[in-house]
VMD Tcl script that builds the backbone (N, CA, C; Angstrom):
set m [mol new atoms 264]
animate dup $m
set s [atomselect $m all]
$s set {name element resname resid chain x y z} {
  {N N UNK 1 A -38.995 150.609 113.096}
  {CA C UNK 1 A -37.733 150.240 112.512}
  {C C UNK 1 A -37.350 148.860 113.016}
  {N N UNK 2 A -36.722 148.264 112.377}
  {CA C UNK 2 A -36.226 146.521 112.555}
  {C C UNK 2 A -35.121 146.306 113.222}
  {N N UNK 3 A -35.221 146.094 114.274}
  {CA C UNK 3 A -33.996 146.331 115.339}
  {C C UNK 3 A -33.394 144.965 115.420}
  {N N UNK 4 A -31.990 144.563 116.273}
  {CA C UNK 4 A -31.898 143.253 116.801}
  {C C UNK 4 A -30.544 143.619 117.229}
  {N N UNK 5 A -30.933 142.793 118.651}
  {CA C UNK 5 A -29.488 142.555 119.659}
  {C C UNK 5 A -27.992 142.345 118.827}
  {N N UNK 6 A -27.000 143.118 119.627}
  {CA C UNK 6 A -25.894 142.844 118.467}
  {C C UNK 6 A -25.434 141.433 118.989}
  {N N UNK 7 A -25.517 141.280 120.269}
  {CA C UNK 7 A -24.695 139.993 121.314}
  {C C UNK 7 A -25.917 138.674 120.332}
  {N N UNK 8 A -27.216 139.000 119.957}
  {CA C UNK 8 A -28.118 137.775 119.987}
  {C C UNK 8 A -28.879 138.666 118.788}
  {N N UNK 9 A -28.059 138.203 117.246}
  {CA C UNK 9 A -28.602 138.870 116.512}
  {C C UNK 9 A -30.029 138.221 115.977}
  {N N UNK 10 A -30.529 136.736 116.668}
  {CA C UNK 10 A -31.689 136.319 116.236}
  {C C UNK 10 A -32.828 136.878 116.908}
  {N N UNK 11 A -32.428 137.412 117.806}
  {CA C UNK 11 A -33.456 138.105 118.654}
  {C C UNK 11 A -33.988 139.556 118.065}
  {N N UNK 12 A -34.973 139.340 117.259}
  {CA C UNK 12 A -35.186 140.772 116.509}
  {C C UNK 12 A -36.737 141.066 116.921}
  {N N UNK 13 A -36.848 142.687 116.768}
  {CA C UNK 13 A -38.143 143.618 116.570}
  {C C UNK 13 A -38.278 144.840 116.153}
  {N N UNK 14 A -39.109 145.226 116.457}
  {CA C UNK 14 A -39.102 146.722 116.697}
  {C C UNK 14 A -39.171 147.696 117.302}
  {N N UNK 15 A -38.771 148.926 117.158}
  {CA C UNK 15 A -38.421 149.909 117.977}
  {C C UNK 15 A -38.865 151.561 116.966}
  {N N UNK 16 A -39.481 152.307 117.626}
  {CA C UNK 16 A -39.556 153.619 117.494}
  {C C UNK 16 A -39.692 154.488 118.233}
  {N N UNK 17 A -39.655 154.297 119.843}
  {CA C UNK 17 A -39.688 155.464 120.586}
  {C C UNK 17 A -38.629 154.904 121.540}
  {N N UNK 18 A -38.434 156.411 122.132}
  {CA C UNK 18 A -37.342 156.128 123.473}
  {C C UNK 18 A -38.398 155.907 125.303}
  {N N UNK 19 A -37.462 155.260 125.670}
  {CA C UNK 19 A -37.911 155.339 126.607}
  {C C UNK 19 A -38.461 156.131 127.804}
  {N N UNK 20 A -39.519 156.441 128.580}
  {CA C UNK 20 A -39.575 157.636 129.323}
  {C C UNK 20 A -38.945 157.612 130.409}
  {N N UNK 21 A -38.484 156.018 131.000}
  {CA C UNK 21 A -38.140 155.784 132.097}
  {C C UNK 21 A -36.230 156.060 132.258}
  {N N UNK 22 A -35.845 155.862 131.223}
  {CA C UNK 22 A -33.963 155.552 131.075}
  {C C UNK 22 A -33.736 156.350 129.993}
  {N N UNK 23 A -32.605 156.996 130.568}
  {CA C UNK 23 A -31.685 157.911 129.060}
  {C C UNK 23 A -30.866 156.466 128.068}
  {N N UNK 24 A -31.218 157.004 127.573}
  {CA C UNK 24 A -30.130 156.368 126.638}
  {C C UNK 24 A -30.414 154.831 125.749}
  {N N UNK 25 A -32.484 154.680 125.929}
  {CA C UNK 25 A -32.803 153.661 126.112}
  {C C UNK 25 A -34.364 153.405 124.909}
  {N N UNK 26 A -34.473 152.167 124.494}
  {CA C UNK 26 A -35.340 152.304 122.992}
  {C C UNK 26 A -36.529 151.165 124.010}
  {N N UNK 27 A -37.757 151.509 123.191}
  {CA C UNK 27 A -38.863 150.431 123.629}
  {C C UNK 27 A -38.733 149.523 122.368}
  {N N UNK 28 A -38.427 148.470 122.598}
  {CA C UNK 28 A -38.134 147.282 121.517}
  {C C UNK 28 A -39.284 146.325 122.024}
  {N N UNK 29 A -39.971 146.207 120.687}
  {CA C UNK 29 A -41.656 145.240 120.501}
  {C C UNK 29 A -40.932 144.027 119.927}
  {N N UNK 30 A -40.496 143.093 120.747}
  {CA C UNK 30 A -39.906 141.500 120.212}
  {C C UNK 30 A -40.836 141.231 119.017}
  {N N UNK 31 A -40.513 140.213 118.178}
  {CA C UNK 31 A -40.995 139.986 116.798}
  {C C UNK 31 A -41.609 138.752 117.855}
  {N N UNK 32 A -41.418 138.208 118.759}
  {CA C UNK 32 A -42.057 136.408 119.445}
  {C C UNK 32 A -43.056 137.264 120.143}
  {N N UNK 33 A -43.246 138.271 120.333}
  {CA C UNK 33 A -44.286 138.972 121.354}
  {C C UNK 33 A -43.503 139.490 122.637}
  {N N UNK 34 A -44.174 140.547 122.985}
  {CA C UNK 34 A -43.963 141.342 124.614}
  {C C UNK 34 A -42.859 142.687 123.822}
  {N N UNK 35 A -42.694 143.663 125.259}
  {CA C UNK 35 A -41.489 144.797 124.385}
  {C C UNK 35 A -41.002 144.532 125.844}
  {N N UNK 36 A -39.815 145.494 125.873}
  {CA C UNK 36 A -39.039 145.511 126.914}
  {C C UNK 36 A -38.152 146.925 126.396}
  {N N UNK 37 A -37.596 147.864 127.337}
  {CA C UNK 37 A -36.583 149.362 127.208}
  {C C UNK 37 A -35.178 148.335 127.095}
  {N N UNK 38 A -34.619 148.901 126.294}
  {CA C UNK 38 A -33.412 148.175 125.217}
  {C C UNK 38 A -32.601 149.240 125.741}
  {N N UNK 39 A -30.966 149.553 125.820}
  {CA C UNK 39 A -30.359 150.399 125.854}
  {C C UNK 39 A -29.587 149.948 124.215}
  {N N UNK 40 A -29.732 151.600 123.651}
  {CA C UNK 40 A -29.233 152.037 122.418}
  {C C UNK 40 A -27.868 151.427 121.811}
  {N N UNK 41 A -26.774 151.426 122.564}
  {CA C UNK 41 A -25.599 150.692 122.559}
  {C C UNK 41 A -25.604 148.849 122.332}
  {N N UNK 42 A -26.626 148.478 122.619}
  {CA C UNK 42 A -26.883 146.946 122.564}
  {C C UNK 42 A -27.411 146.627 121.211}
  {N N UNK 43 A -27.793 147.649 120.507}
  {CA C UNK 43 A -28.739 147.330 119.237}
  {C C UNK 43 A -28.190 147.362 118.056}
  {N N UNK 44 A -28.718 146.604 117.122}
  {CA C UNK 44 A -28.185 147.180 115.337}
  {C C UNK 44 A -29.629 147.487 114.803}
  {N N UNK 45 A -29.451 148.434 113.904}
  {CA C UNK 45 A -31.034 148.564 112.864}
  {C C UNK 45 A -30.963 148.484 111.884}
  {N N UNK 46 A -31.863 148.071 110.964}
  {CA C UNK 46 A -31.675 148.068 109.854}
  {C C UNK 46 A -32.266 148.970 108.861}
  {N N UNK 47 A -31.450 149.788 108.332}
  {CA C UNK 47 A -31.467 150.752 107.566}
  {C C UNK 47 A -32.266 150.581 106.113}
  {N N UNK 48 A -32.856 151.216 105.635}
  {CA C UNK 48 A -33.707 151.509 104.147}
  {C C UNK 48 A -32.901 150.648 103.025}
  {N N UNK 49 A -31.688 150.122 103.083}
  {CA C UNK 49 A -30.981 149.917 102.011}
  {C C UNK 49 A -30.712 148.340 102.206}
  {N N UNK 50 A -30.931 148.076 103.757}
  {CA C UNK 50 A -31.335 146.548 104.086}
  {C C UNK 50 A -29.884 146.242 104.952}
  {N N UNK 51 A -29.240 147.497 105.207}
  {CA C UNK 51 A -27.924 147.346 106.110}
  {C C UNK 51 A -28.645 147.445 107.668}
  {N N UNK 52 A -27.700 146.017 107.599}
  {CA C UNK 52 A -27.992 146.493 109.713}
  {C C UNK 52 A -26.421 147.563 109.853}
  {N N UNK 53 A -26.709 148.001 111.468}
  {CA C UNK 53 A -25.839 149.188 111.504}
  {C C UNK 53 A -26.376 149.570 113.269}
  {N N UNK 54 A -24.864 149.410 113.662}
  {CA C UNK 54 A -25.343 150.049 115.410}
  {C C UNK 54 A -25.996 151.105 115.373}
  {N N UNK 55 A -27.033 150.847 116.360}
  {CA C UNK 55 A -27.626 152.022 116.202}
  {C C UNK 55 A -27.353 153.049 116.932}
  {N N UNK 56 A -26.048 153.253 117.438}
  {CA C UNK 56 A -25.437 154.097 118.525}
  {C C UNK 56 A -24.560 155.415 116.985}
  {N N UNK 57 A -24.102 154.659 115.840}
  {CA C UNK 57 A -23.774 154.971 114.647}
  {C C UNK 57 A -25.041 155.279 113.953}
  {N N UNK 58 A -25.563 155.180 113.742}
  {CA C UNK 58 A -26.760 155.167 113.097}
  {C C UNK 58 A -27.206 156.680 113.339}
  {N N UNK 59 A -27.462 156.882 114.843}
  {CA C UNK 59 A -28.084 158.283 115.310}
  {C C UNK 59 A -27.012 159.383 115.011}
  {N N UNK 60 A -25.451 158.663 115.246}
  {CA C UNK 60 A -24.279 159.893 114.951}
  {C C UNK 60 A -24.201 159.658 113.287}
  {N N UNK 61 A -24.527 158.867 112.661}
  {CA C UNK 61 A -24.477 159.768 111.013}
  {C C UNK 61 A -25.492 160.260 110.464}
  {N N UNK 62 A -26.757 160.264 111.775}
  {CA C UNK 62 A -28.120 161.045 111.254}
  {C C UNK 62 A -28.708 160.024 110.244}
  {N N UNK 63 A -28.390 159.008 110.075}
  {CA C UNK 63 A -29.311 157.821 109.680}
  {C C UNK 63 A -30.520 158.376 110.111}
  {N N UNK 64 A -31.041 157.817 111.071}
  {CA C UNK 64 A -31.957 157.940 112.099}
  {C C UNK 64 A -32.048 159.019 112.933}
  {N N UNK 65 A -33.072 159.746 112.752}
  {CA C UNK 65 A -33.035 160.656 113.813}
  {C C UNK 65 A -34.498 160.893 114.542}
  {N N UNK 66 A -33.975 161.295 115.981}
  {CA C UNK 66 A -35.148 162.170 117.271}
  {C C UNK 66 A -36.659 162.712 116.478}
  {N N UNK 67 A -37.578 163.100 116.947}
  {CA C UNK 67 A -38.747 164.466 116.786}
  {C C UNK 67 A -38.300 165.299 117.826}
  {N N UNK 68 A -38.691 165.943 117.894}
  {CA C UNK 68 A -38.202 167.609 118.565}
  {C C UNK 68 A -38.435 167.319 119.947}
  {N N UNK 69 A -39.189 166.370 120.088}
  {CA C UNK 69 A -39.473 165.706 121.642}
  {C C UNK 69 A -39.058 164.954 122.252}
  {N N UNK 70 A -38.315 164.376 121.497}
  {CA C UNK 70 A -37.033 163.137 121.719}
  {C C UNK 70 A -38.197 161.900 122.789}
  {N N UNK 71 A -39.447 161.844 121.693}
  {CA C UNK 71 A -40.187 160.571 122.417}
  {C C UNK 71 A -40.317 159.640 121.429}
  {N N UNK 72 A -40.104 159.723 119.668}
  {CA C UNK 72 A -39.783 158.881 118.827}
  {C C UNK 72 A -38.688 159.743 117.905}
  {N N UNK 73 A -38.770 158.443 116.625}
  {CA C UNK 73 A -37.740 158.234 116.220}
  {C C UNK 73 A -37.661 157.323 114.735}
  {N N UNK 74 A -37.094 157.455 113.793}
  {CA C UNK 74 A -36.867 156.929 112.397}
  {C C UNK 74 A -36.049 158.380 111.522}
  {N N UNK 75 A -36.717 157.445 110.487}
  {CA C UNK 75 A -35.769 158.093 109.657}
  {C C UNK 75 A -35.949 159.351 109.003}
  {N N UNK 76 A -34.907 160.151 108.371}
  {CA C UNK 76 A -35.179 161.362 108.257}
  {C C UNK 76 A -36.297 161.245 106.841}
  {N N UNK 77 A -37.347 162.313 106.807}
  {CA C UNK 77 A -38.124 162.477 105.701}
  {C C UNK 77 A -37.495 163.579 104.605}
  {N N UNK 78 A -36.947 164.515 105.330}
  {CA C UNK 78 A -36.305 165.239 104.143}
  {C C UNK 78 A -35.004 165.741 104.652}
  {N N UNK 79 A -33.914 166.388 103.262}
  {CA C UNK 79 A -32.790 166.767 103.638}
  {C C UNK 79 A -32.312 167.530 104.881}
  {N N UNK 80 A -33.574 168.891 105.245}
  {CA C UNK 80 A -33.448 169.437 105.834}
  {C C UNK 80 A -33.610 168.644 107.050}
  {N N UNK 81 A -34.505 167.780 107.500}
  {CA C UNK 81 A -34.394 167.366 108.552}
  {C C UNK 81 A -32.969 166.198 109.095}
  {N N UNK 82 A -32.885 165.758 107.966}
  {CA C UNK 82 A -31.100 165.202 108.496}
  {C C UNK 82 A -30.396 166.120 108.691}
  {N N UNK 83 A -30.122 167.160 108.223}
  {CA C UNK 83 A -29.629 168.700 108.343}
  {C C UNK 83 A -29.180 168.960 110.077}
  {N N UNK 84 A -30.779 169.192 110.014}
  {CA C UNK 84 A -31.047 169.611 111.651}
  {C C UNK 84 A -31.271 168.587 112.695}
  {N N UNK 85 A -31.308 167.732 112.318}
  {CA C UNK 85 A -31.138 166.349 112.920}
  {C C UNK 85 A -31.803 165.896 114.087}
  {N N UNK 86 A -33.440 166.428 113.565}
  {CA C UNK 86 A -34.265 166.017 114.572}
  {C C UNK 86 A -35.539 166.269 113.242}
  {N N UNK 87 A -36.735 165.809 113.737}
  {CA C UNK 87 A -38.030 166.239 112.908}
  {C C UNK 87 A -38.368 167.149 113.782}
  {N N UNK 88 A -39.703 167.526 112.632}
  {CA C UNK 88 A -40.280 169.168 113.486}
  {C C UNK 88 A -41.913 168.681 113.703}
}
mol reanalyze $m
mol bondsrecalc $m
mol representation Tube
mol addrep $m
């Protein structure tokens, strides 16, 4: 997913898993090269429809949601899984 700093919105990449090391925290792959653990609250993503959108909002309207393992992360594939608000 296409992430970028909300403070430094030129600073963009990607992100699909959480971190193993920090709650609350995304592995973001810089678009210039290298990744670095991002905390969730710092980020916007950009959504299927081409909206950026905090991604702290994003996870609470089930935009985006967990796998059952809470080690990645995107978007829901079907109703039911926005539903239940994790993949299986």
């Amino acid at each position: 997913m296409k992430v970028r700093f909300i403070l430094k919105p030129h600073v963009t990449g990607d992100a699909r898993t959480f971190s193993v090391v920090g709650l609350g925290e995304v592995i973001m792959h810089f678009d210039e090269g290298g990744a670095d653990s991002v905390f969730v609250e710092d980020l916007q993503v950009q959504l299927a429809s081409g909206e950026w959108k905090l991604m702290t909002k994003a996870f609470a309207d089930k935009d985006i949601i967990p796998d059952n393992y809470n080690v990645w992360f995107g978007v829901p594939k079907t109703p039911e899984d926005q539903e239940r608000g994790y993949f299986l």
